[in-house]
C-alpha positions as CSV (number, residue, x, y, z in Angstrom):
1,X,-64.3,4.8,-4.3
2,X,-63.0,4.2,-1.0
3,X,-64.9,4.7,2.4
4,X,-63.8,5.2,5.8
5,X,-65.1,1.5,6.6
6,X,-62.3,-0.3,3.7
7,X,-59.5,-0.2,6.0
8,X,-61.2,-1.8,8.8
9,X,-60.0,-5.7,7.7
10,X,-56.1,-4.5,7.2
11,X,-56.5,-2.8,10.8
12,X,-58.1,-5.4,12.8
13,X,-55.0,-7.8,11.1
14,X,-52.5,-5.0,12.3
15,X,-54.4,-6.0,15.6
16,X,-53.6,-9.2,15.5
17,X,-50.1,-9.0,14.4
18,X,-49.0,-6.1,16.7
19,X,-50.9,-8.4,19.8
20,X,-48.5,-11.3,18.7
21,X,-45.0,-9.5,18.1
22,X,-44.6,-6.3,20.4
23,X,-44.0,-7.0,24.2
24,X,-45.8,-3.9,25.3
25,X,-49.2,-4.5,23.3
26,X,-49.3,-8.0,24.2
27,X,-48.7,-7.3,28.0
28,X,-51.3,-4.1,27.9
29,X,-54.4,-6.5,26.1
30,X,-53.7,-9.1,28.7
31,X,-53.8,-6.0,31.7
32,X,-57.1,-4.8,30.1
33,X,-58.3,-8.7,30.7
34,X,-58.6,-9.2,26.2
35,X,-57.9,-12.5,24.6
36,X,-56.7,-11.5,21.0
37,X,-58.3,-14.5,19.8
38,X,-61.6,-13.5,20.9
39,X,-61.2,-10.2,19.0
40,X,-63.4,-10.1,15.5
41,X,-64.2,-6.1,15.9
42,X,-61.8,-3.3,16.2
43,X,-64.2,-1.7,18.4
44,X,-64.3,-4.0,21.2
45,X,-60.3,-3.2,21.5
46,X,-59.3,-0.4,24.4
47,X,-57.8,2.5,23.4
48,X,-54.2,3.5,23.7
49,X,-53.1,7.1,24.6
50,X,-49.7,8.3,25.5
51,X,-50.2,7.9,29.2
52,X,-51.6,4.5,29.8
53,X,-49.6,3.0,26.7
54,X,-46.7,5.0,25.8
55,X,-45.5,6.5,28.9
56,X,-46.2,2.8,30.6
57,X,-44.0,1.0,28.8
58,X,-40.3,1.4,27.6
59,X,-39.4,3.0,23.8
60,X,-38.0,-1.2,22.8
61,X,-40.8,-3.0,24.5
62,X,-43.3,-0.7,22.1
63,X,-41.7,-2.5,18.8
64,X,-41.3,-5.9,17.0
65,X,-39.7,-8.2,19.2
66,X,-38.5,-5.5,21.3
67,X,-35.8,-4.7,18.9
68,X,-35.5,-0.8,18.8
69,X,-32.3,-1.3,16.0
70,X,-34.4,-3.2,13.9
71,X,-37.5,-0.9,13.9
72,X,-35.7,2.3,13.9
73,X,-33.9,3.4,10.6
74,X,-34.3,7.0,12.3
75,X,-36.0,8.7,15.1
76,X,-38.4,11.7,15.2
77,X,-39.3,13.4,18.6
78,X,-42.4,14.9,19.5
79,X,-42.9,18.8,19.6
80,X,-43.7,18.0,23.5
81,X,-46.8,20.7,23.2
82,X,-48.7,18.1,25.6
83,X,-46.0,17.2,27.7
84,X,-42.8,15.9,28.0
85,X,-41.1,15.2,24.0
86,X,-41.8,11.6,22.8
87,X,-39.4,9.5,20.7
88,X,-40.8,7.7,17.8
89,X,-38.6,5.7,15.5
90,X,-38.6,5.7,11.6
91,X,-38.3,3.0,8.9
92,X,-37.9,3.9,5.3
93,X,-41.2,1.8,5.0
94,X,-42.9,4.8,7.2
95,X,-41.6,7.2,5.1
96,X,-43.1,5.9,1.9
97,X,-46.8,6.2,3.6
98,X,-46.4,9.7,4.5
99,X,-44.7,9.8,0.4
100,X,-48.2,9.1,-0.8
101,X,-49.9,12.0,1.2
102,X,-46.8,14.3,-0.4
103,X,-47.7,12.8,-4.2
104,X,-51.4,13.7,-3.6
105,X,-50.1,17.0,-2.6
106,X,-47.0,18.1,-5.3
107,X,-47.4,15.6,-8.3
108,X,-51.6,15.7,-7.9
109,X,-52.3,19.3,-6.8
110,X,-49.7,21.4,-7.7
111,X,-48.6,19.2,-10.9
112,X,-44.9,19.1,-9.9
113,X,-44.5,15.8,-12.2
114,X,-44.8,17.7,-15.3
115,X,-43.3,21.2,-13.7
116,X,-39.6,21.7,-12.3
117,X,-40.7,22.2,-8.9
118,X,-38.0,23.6,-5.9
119,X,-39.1,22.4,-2.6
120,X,-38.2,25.3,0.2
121,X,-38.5,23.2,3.2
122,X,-38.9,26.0,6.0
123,X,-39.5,23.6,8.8
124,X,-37.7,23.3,11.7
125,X,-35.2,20.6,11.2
126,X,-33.0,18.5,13.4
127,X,-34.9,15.7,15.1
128,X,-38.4,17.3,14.8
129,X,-40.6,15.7,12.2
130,X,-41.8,18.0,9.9
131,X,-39.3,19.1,8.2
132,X,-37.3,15.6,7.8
133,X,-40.3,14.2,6.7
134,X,-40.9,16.7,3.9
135,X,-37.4,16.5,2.7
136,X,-37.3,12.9,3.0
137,X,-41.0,12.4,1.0
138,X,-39.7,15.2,-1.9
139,X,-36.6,13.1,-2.6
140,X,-38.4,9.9,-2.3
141,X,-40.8,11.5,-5.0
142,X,-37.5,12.8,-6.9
143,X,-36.5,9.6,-7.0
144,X,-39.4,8.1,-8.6
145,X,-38.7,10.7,-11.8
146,X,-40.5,13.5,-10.8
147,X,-38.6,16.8,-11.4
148,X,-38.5,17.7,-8.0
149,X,-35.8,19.6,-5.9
150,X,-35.5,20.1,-2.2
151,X,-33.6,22.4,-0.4
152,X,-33.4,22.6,3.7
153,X,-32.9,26.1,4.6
154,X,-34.7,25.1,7.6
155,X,-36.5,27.8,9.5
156,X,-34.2,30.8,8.9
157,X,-36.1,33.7,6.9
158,X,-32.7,34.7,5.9
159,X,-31.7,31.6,4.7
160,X,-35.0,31.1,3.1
161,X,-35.0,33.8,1.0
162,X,-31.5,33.0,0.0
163,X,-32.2,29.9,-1.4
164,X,-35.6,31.1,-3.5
165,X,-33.7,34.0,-5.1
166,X,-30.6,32.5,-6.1
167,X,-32.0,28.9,-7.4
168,X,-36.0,30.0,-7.8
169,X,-35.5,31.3,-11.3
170,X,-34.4,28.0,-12.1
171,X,-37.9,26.1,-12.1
172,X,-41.2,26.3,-13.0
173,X,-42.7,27.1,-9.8
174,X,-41.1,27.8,-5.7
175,X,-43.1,25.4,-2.8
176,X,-42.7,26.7,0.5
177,X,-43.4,24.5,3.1
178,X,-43.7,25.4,6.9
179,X,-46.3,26.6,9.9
180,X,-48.3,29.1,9.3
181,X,-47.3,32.1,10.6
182,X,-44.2,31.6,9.5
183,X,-44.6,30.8,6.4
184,X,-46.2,34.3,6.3
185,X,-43.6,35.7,7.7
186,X,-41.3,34.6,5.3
187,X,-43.4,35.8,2.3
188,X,-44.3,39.4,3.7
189,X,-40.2,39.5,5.2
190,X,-39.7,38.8,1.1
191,X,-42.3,41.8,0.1
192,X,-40.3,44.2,2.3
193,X,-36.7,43.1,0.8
194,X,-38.2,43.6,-2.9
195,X,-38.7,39.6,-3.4
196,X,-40.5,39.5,-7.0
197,X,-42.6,36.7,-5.4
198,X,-44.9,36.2,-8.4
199,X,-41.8,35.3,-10.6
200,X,-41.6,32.1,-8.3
201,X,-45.0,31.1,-9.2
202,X,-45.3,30.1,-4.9
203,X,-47.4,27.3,-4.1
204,X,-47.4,26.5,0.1
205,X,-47.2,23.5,2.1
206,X,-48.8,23.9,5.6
207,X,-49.3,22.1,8.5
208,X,-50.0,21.9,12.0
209,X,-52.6,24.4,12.6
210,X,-56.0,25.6,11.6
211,X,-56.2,28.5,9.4
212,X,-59.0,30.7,7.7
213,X,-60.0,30.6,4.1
214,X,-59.6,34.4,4.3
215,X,-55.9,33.6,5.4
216,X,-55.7,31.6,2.4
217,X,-56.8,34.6,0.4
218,X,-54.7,37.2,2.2
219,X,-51.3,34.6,1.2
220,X,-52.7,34.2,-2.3
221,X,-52.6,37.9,-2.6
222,X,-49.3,38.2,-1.0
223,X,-47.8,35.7,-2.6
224,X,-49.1,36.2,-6.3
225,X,-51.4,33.0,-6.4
226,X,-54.1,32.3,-8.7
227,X,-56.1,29.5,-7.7
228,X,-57.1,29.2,-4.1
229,X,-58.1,25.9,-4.0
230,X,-54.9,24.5,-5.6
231,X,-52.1,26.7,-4.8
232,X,-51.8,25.3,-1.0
233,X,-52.4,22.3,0.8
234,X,-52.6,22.0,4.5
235,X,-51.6,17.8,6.0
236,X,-52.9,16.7,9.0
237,X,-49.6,14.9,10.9
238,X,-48.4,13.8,14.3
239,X,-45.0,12.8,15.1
240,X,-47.1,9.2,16.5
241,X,-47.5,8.3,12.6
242,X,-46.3,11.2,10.2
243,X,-49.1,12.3,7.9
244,X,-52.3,11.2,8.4
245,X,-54.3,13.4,5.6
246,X,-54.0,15.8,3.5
247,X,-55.8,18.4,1.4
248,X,-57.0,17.9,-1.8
249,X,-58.9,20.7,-4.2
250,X,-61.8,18.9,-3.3
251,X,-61.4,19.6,-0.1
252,X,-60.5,22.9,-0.2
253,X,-63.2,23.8,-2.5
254,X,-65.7,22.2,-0.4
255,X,-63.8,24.1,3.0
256,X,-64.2,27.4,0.9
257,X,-68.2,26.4,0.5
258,X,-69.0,25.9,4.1
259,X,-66.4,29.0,5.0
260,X,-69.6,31.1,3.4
261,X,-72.4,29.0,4.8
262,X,-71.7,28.8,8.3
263,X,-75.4,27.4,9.8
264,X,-74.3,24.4,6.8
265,X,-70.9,24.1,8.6
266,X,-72.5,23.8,12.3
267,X,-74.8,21.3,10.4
268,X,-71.9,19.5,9.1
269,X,-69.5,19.5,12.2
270,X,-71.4,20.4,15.5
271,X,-69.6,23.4,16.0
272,X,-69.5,27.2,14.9
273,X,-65.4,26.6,14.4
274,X,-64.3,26.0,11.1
275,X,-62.1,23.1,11.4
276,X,-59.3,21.8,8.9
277,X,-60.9,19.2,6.4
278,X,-58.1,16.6,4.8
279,X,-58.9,13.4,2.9
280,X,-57.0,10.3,4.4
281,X,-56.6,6.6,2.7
282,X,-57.7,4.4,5.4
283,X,-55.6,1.4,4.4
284,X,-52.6,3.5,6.0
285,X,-54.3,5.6,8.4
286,X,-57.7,3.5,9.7
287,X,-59.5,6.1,11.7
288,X,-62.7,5.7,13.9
289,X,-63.9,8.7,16.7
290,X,-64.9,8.4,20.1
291,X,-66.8,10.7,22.2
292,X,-66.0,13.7,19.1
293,X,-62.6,12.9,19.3
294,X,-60.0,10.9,17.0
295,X,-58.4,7.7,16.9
296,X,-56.5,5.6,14.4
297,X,-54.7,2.7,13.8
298,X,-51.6,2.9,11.7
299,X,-48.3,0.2,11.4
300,X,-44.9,2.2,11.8
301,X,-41.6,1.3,13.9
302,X,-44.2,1.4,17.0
303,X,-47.4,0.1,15.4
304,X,-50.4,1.9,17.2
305,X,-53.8,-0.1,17.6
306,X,-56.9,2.6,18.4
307,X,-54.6,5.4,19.0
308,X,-56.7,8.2,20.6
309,X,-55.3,11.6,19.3
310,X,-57.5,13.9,21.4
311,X,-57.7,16.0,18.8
312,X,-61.6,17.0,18.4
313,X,-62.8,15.9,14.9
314,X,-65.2,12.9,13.2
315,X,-65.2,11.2,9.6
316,X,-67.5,11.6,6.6
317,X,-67.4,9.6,3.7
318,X,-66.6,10.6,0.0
319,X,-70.1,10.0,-1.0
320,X,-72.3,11.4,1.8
321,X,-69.9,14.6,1.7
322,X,-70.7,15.4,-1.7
323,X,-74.2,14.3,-1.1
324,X,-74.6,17.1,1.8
325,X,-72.5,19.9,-0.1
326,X,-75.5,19.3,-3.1
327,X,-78.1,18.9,-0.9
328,X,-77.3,22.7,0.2
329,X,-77.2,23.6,-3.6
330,X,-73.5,23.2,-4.0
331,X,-71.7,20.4,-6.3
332,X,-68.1,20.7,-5.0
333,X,-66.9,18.9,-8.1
334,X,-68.2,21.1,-10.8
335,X,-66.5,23.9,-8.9
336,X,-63.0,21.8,-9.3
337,X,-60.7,24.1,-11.7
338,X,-59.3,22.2,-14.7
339,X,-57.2,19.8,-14.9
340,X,-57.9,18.9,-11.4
341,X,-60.0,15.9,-10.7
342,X,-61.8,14.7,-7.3
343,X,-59.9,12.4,-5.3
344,X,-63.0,9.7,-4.1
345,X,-61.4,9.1,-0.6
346,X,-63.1,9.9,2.7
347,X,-62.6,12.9,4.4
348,X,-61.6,13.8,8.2
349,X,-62.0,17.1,9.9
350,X,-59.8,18.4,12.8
351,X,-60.6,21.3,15.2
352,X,-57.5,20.3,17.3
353,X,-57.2,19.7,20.7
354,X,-59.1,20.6,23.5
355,X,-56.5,21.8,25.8
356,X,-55.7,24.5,22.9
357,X,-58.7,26.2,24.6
358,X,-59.1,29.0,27.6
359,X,-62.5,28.9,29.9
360,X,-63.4,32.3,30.4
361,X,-66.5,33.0,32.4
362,X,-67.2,29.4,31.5
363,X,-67.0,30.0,27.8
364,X,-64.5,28.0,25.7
365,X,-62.5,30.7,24.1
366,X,-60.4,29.2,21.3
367,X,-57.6,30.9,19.2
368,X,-59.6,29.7,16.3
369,X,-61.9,32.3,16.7
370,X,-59.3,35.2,17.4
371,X,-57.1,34.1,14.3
372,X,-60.4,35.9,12.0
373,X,-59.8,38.9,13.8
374,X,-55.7,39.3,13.2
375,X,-56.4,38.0,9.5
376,X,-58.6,41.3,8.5
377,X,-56.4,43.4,6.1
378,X,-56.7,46.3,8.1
379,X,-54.5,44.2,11.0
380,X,-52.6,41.5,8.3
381,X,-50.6,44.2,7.3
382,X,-48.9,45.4,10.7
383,X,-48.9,41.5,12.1
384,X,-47.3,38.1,11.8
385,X,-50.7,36.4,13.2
386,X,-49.1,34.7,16.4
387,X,-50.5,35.4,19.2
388,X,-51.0,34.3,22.6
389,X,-54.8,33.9,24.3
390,X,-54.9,33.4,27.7
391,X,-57.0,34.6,31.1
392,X,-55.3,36.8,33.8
393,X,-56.4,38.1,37.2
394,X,-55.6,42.2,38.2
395,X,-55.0,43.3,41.5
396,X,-58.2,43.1,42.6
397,X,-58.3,39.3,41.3
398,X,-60.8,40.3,38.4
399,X,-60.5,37.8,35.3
400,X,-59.4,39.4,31.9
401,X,-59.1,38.0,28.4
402,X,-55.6,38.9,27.0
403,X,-54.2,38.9,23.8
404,X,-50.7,39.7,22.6
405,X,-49.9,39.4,19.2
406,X,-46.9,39.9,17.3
407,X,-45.6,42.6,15.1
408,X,-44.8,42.2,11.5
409,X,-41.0,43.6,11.8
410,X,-40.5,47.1,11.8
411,X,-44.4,47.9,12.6
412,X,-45.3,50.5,14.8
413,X,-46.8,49.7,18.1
414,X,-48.7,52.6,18.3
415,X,-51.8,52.7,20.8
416,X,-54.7,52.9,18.5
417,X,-53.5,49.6,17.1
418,X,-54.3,47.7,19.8
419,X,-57.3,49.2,20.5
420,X,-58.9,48.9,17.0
421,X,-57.9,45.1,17.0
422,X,-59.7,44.6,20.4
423,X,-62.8,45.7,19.2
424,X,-62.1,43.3,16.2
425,X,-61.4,40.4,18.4
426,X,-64.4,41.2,20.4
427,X,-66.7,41.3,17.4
428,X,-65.3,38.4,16.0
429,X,-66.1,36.4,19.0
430,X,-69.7,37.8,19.4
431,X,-70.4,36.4,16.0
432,X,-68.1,33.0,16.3
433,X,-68.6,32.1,19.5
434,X,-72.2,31.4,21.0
435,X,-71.1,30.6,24.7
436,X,-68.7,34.0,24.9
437,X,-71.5,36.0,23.3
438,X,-74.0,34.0,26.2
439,X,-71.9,33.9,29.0
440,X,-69.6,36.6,29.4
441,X,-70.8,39.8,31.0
442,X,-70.8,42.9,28.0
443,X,-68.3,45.1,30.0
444,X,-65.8,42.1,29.7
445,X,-66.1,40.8,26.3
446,X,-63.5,43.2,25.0
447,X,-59.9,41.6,25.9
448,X,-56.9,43.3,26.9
449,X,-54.7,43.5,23.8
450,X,-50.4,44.2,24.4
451,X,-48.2,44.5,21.4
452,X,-44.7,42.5,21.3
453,X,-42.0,43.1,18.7
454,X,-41.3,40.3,16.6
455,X,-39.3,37.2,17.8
456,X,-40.1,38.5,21.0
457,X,-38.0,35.9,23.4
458,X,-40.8,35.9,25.8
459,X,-44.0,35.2,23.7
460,X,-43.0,34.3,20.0
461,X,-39.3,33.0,20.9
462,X,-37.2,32.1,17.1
463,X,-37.2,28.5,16.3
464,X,-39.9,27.2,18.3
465,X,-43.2,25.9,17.5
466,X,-45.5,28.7,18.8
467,X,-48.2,27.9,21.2
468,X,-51.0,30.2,21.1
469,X,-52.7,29.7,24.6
470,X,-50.7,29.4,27.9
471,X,-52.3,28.8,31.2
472,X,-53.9,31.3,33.4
């Protein structure tokens, strides 16, 4: 059994090595006044962030000996949702790392070492890293004799579908691995063209945003899966250091507990949100929090020494996990489905990052809590999901929460719609959210809801990672 503690020695020696062979650490320890010698405690380290560390200094003074060719087999680039896009180079030695989060996933989850498994990646590829980071982990694991396939349709719905019915009846069982929305999109685009989806026996890959368990049902549905718990994993990545976690059964099935207990979940996180909860190895990923935030400490082309993410989360360990789930009269890993088995490694939650959020009458609104509302059948079946949340001022300078949300293609944008789903998205934050239900006067808790085609170049533009708040 590992706990989030065990990777504190290999960290604090990544310290060590990064203070004595990249330019840029060395030179921002001696700015911050730190002897590396003197160091015997992670914690006493300052933390890097983007600004004061990777914005500072130049892309060859962040690596060994300053040597970008050396360190950089590849590059990925940053989806530049916080800013400007980052370049972070890639060895084959990062790519292994992230392999293991994609083996706990495929060979350990969805048993793709004993089934012929076709890997749809429907990621955005090019330079962005999740999707050549999936392909590259699959054939990595392919490579190690596991009977898996991976084709790069990228993310093209028509090209998607392409590959899953002409080489889909080939294996055992179809992953499709994107966002999302889109990966939703893909399946319910399927649906409507007559796709016999539960002939592919689907299993999904996700990542990069926080979904619902009853999104998780409402896919399982759609897609003809079985087992909740098993059929879909979400990883927790950046582009600073590939994947960082990833979800196990385990962890879904414990997600899926405090999804029905929410006063256990506030208990357990600190907040009403229900956040995405992955389990992480912290030899390769050493994570600590500060101030309800993240950071970790990972080696890669550009090693990263307290990395703060700014994503809001915090760390519990194997043991006192399952000791809270069955001190609220739940043992997680009785409720494991067979064959599965727990995976003893410490667990991370993620609620995202803060600037993901709208103040409105000096409540945090976040999209979090407007996703339950689009993810009710009654509104699933006419939507993709995307939205965008953000505050806007009328004529007379008055402040209104507004919504627009996507249509599935080919839904009607009738009226009623759109009033129906503000009531929902009202109702949904009365009962989510304690400072909108507090601080926002009744006659303006109900936002303003508009209706956009889908792929609507404005709001939900093709091929770009969607941002669901913009600012005022």
């Amino acid at each position: 059994m590992i706990s989030p503690a065990d990777g504190a020695a290999a960290a604090l020696r990544l310290f060590r090595d990064a203070a004595r062979t990249v330019p840029a650490y060395r030179d921002f320890l001696a700015a911050h006044d730190v002897d590396p010698a003197g160091v015997t405690d992670l914690a006493t380290v300052p933390l890097c962030t983007k600004v004061n560390y990777v914005q500072r200094y130049a892309l060859p003074e962040r690596t060994r000996g300053g040597d970008l060719s050396a360190a950089a087999h590849a590059v990925a680039v940053s989806s530049g949702s916080s800013g400007e896009p980052t370049v972070w180079p890639r060895s084959i030695v990062d790519e292994m790392v992230v392999t293991r989060r994609f083996e706990h996933v495929l060979v350990d989850g969805f048993r793709a070492g004993e089934r012929r498994t076709l890997v749809v990646v429907c990621f955005a590829l090019g330079n962005w890293v999740g999707g050549m980071y999936t392909a590259a982990a699959c054939r990595h694991l392919a490579a190690n004799g596991h009977p898996i396939t991976v084709a790069t349709p990228g993310n093209n719905v028509d090209e998607i579908l392409r590959v899953v019915e002409t080489l889909g009846g080939y294996f055992d069982q179809t992953v499709l691995a994107g966002y999302p929305p889109f990966v939703k999109n893909v399946v319910d685009a399927g649906a409507a063209r007559g796709v016999d989806w539960p002939a592919y026996r689907v299993k999904l890959i996700l990542a990069g945003e926080v979904f619902s368990e009853q999104w998780r049902d409402l896919m399982g549905t759609r897609a003809a899966m079985t087992v909740p718990v098993a059929d879909s994993a979400s990883l927790y990545g950046t582009a600073d250091a590939g994947v960082l976690g990833n979800e196990t059964p385990l962890s879904v099935t414990i997600r899926r507990f405090l999804a029905d207990a929410p006063a256990a979940a506030r208990e357990l996180f600190g907040d009403s949100r229900l956040p995405t909860l992955v389990q992480y190895d912290p030899a390769d990923r050493y994570f600590e929090t500060h101030d309800g935030t993240l950071l970790f400490t990972s080696d890669g082309g550009v090693p990263l020494v307290r990395y703060h993410l700014a994503d809001e989360g915090g760390l519990t360990s194997y043991q006192d996990m399952l000791a809270f789930c069955r001190d609220h009269g739940f043992d997680p890993v009785a409720g494991l489905p067979a064959p599965h088995a727990p995976v003893e490694l410490p667990f991370v939650h993620v609620f995202g990052r803060s600037l993901f959020t709208v103040s409105y009458f000096g409540a945090n609104v976040y999209p979090e809590n407007v996703t339950v509302a689009l993810e009710q059948p009654e509104v699933s079946a006419w939507s993709t999901g995307r939205f965008v949340l953000r505050v806007v001022s009328d004529t007379d300078e008055d402040r209104h929460l507004s919504v627009v949300v996507e249509l599935a293609p080919g839904a009607d944008p009738h009226p009623g719609r759109a009033a129906a789903l503000a009531d929902g998205i009202r109702a949904a934050l009365l009962r989510l959210n304690s400072e909108y239900a507090h601080y926002v006067p009744a006659e303006h808790q109900t936002p303003r809801v508009e209706l956009r085609p889908s792929n609507d170049p404005e709001y939900f533009p093709a091929g770009v990672k969607h941002r669901y708040t913009r600012p005022s």
